[in-house]
OpenMM code with the backbone's topology and positions (N, CA, C; nanometers):
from openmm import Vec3, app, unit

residues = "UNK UNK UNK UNK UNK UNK UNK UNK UNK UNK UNK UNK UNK UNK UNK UNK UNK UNK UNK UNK UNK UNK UNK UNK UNK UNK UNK UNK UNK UNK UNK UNK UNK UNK UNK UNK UNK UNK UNK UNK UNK UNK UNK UNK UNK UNK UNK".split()
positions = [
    Vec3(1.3426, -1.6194, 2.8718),
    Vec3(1.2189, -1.5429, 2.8662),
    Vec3(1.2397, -1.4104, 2.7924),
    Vec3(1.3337, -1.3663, 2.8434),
    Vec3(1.3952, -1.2068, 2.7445),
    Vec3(1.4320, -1.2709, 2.5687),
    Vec3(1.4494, -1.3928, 2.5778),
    Vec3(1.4893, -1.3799, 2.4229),
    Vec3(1.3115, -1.4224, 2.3355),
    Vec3(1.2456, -1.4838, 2.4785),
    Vec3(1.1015, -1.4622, 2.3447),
    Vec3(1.0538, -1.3796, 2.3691),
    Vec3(1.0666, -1.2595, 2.4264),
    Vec3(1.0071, -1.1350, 2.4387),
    Vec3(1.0521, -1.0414, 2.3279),
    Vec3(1.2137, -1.0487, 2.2649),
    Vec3(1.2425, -1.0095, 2.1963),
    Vec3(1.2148, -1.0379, 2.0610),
    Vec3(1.2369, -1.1546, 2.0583),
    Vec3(1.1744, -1.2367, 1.9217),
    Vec3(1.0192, -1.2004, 1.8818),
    Vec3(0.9213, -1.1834, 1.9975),
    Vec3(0.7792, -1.1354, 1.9137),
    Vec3(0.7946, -1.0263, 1.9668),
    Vec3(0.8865, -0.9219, 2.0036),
    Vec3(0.9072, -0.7794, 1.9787),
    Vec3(0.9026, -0.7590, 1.8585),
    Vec3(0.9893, -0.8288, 1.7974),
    Vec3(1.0197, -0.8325, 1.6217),
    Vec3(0.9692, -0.8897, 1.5435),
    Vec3(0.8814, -1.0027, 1.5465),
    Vec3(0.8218, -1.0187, 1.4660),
    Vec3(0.6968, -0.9109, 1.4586),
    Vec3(0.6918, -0.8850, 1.5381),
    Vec3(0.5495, -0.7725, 1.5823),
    Vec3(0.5536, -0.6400, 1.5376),
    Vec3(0.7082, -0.6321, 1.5300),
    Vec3(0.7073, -0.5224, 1.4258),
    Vec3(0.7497, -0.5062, 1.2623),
    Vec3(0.7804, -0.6276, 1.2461),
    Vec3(0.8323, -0.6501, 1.1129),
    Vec3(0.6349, -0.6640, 0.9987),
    Vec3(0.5549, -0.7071, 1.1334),
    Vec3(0.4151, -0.7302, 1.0768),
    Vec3(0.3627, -0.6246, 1.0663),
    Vec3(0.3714, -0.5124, 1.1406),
    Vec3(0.3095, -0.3650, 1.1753),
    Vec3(0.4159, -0.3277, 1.0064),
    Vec3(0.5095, -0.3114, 0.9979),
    Vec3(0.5984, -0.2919, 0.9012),
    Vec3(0.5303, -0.3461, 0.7509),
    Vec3(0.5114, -0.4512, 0.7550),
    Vec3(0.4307, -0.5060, 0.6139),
    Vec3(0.3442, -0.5156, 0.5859),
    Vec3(0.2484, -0.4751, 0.6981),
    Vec3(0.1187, -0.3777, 0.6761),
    Vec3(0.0659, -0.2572, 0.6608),
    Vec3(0.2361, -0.1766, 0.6798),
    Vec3(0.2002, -0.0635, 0.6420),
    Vec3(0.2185, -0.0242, 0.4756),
    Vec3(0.3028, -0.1373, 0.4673),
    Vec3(0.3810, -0.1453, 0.2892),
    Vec3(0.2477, -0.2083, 0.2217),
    Vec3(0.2060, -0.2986, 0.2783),
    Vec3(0.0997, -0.3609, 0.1418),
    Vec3(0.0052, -0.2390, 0.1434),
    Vec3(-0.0552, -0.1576, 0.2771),
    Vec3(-0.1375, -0.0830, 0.2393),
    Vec3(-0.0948, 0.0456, 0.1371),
    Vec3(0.0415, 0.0858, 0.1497),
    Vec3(0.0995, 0.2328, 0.0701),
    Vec3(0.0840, 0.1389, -0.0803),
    Vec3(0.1161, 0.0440, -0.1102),
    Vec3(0.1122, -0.0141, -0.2492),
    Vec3(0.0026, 0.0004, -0.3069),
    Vec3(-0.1059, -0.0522, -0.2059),
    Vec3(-0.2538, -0.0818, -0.2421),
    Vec3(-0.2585, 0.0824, -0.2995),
    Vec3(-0.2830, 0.1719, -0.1926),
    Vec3(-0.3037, 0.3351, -0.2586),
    Vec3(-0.2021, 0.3974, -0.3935),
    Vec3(-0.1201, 0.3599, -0.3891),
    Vec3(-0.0210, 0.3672, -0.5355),
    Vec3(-0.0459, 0.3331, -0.6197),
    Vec3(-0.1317, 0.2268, -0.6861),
    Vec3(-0.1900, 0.1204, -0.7500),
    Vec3(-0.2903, 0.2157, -0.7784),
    Vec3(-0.4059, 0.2450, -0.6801),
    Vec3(-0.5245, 0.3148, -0.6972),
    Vec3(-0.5370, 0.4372, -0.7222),
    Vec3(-0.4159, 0.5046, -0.6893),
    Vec3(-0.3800, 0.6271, -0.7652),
    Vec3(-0.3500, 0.6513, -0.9182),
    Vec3(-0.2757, 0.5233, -0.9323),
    Vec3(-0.2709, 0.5411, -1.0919),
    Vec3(-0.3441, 0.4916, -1.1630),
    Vec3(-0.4965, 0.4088, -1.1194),
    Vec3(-0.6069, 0.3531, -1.1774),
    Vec3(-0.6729, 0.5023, -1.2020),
    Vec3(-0.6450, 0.5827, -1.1191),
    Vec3(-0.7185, 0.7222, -1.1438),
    Vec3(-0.6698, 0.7861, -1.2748),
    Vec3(-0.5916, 0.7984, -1.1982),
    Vec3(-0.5038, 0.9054, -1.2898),
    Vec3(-0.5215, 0.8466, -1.4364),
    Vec3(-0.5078, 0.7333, -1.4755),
    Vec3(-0.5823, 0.6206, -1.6356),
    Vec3(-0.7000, 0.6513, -1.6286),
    Vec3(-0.7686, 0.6675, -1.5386),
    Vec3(-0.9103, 0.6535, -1.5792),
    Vec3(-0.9674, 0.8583, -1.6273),
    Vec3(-0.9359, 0.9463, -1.5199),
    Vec3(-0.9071, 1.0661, -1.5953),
    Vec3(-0.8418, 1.0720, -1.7185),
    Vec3(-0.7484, 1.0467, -1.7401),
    Vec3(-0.6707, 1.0800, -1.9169),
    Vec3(-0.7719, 1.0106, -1.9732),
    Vec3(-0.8668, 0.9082, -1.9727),
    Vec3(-0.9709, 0.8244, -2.0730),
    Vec3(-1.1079, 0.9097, -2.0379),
    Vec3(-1.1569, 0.9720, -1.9345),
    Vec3(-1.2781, 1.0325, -1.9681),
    Vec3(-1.2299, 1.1930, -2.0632),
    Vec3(-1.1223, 1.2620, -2.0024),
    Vec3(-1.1008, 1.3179, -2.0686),
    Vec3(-1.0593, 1.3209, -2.2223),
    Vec3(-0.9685, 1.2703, -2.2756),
    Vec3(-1.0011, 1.1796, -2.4450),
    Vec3(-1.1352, 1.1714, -2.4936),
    Vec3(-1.2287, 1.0563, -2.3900),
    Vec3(-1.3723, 1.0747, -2.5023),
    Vec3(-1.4840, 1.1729, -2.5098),
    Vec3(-1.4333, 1.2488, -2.3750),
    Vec3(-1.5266, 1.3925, -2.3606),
    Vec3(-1.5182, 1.5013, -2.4741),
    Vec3(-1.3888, 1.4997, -2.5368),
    Vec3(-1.3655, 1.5858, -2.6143),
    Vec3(-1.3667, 1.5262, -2.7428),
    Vec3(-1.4262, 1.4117, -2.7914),
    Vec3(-1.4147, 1.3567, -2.9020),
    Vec3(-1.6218, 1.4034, -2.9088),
] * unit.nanometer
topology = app.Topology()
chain = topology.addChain("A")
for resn in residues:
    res = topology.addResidue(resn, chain)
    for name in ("N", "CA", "C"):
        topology.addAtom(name, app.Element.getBySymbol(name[0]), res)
């Protein structure tokens, strides 16, 4: 009983764990969609 308590101890946190990673990616991603999309309004603003 202690070893499946331990076992979805860990899986339970290995999931909390790779949900915190896909979400920091997701915002990393969308940060630099910004940051492209500023350098391009700025370029045709000044053209």
């Amino acid at each position: 009983m202690e070893l499946l308590i331990a076992i979805l101890l860990f899986t339970g946190l290995f999931a909390i764990y790779d949900a915190i990673r896909k979400v920091n990616n997701n915002i990393l991603k969308q940060t630099e969609e910004i940051i492209k999309l500023r350098e391009e309004m700025t370029k045709h603003n000044r053209k």
